[in-house]
C-alpha positions in Angstrom: 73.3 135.2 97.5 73.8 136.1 93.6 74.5 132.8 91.9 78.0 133.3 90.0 78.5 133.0 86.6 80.5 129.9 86.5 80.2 128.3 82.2 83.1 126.4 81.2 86.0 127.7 79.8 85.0 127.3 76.0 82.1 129.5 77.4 84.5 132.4 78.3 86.1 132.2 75.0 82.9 132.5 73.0 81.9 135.5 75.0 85.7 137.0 74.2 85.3 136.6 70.5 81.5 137.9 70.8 82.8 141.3 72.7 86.3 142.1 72.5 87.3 144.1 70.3 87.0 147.1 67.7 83.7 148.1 67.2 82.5 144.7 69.5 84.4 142.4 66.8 86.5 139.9 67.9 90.1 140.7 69.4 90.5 137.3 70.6 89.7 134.9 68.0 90.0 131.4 68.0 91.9 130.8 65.0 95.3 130.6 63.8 96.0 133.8 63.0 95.5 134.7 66.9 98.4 132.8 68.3 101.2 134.0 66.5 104.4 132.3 66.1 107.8 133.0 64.3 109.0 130.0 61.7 112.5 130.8 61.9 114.8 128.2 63.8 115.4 128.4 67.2 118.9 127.4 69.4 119.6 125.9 72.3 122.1 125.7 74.7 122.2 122.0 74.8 121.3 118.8 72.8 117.7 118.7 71.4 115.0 116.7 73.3 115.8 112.6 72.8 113.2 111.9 69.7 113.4 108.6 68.8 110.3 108.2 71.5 108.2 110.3 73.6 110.5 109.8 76.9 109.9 113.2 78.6 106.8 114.3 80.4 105.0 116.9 78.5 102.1 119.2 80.1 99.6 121.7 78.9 100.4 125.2 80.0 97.4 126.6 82.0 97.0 130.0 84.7 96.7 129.2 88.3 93.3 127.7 89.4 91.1 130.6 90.2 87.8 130.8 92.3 84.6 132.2 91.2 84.8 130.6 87.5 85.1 132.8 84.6 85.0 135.8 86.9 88.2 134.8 88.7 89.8 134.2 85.6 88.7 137.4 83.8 90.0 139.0 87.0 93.3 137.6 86.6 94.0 137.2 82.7 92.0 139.9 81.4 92.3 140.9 77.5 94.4 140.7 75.2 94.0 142.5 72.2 96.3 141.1 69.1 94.2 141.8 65.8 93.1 145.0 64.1 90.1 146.0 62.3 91.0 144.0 59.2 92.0 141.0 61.1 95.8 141.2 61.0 98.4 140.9 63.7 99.1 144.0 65.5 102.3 145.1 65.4 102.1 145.6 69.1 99.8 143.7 71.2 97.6 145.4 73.4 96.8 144.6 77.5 93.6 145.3 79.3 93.1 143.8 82.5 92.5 144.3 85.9 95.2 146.2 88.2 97.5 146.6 90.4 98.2 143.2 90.3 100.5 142.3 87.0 101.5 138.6 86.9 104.5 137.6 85.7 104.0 135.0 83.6 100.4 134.2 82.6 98.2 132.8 79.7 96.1 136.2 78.2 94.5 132.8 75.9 94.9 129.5 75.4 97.7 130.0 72.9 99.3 133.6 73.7 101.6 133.9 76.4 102.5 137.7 78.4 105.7 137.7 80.6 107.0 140.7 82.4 110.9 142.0 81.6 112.1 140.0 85.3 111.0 136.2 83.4 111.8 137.3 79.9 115.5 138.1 81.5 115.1 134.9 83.6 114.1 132.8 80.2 116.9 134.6 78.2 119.2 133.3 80.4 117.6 129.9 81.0 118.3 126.8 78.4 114.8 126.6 77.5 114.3 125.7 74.0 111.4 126.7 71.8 111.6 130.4 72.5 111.4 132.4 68.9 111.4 136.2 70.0 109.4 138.3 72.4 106.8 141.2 71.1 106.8 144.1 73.0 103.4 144.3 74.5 101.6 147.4 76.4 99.0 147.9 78.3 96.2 149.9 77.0 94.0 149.7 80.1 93.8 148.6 83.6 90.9 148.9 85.9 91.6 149.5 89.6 90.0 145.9 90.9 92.3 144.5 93.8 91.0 141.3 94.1 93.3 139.9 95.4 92.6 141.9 98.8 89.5 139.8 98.6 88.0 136.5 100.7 89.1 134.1 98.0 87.7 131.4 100.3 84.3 133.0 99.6 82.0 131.5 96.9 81.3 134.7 95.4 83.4 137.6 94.0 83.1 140.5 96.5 81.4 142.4 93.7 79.7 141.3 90.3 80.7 143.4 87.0 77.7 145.1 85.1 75.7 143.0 83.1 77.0 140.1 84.8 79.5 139.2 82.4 83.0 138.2 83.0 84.3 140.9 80.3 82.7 143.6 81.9 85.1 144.0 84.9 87.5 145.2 82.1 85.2 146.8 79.5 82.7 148.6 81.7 85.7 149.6 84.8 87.1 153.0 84.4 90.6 153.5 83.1 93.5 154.1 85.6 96.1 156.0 83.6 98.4 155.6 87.2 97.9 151.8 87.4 98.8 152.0 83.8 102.3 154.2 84.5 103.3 151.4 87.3 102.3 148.5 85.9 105.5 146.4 84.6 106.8 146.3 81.1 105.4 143.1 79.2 106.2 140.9 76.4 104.2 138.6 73.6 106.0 135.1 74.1 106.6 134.1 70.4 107.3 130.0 70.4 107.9 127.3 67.6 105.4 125.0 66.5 106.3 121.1 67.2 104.9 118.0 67.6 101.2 117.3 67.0 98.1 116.4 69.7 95.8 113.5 69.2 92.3 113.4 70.3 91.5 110.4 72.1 87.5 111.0 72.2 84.8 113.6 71.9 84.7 114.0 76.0 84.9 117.5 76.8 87.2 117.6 80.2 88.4 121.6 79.9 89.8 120.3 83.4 91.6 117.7 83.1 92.1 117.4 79.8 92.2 113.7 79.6 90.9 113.6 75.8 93.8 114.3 74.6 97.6 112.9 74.2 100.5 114.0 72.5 100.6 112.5 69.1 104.8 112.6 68.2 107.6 113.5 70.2 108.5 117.1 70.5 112.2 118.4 69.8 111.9 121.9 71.8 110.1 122.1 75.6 107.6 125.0 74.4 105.6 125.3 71.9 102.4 125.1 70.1 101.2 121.7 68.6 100.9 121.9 64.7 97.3 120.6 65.2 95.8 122.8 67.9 95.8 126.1 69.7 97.4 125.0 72.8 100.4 125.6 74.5 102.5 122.4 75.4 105.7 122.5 77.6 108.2 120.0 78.7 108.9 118.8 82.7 111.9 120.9 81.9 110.0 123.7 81.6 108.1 123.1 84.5 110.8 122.6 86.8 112.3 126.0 85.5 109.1 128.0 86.2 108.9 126.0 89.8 113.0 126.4 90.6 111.9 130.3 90.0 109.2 129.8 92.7 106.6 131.3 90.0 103.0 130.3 91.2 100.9 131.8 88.4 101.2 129.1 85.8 99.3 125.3 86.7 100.3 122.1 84.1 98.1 119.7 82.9 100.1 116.0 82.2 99.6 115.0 79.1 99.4 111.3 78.2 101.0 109.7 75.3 99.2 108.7 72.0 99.9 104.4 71.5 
């Protein structure tokens, strides 16, 4: 039996920033300038989050737990394409992933949120605060992998992508243009940037998380922390997305900084 490729998560990033891309550069980079955000105010439909003290349960937005390691989760998230040759933001952010399954809601990174048109309606009529705009997104490529007709039980993926690397599922698959014509329209989550995320020790948990806690009290229930490239969301939130019976998201509970 083929022993799966199974590095941790900061693994899977490096190999995204080594091979996505233009001309193999970086698509995905972990920096700033990769997780976008807008600066302008947001509103809300009711009173800001209570900030005299951290009294709400914040959580760490993460996909759904996937098996085979950084296959399943190439296989689920695939690519997301946001810079150009020179490094700045494309105007419209570009999709490649595996098809026909499109989730609604999912991370394409750990700071870059895609939704389809059914939650963006659901969100534009929710009283979620921290929400600055939505970029239209569209998928440049989607490879005809139906995983999820697959033993997910089983300790392997059913089949292994060329090279053996994660990215190569997308990158070495053949385009479908007809996945590409029924696959949903999608959307760039654009959030505020709020409260900050202390690191409690040098323990690398890409798990659990547990070295880190959230530093100051948050005014909106998404965002990105000032600090890092992270996406952080209130119980509010959470109950939304679970209310909605959406199953593709998971939430790491984040402790609070003494």
């Amino acid at each position: 039996m083929k022993q799966a490729y199974r590095p941790h998560s900061k693994g899977l990033f490096r190999l995204l920033a080594k091979h996505l891309s233009l001309i193999h550069r970086a698509a995905i980079i972990l920096s700033r300038k990769t997780c976008s955000f807008e600066p302008k105010s947001w509103t809300t439909k009711q009173q800001p989050l209570k900030d005299e003290g951290i009294t709400m349960k914040y959580y760490l937005l993460k996909n759904r737990s996937m098996p085979w390691g950084d296959y399943g989760a190439m296989l689920f998230s695939g690519l997301l394409k946001v810079l150009d040759e020179y490094y700045d933001d494309l105007e419209i952010p570009e999709i490649e992933r595996a098809g026909p399954y499109f989730p609604d809601i999912y991370m394409a990174n750990t700071c870059n949120i895609i939704v389809t048109d059914r939650v963006k309606t659901l969100l534009e009529s929710s009283d979620i605060s921290g929400i600055t705009g939505y970029r239209r997104a569209i998928v440049k490529k989607m490879v005809d992998i139906d995983w999820q007709s697959w033993d997910l039980d089983s300790e392997d993926p059913l089949f292994y992508p060329k090279g053996n690397s994660p990215i190569n599922y997308i990158q070495q698959g053949a385009n479908s243009e007809d996945l590409i014509r029924s696959a949903p329209r999608a959307w760039k989550l654009l959030v505020g940037r709020d409260g900050e995320i202390k690191k409690l020790s040098d323990t690398r948990d890409y798990l659990g998380f547990s070295n880190l806690a959230l530093a100051s009290a948050p005014s909106i229930d998404i965002f990105q922390p000032k600090n890092m490239l992270f996406i952080i969301v209130s119980e509010r939130f959470k109950a939304f997305i679970e209310r909605e019976k959406i199953s593709t998201l998971s939430f790491v509970e984040l402790s609070k900084a003494g």
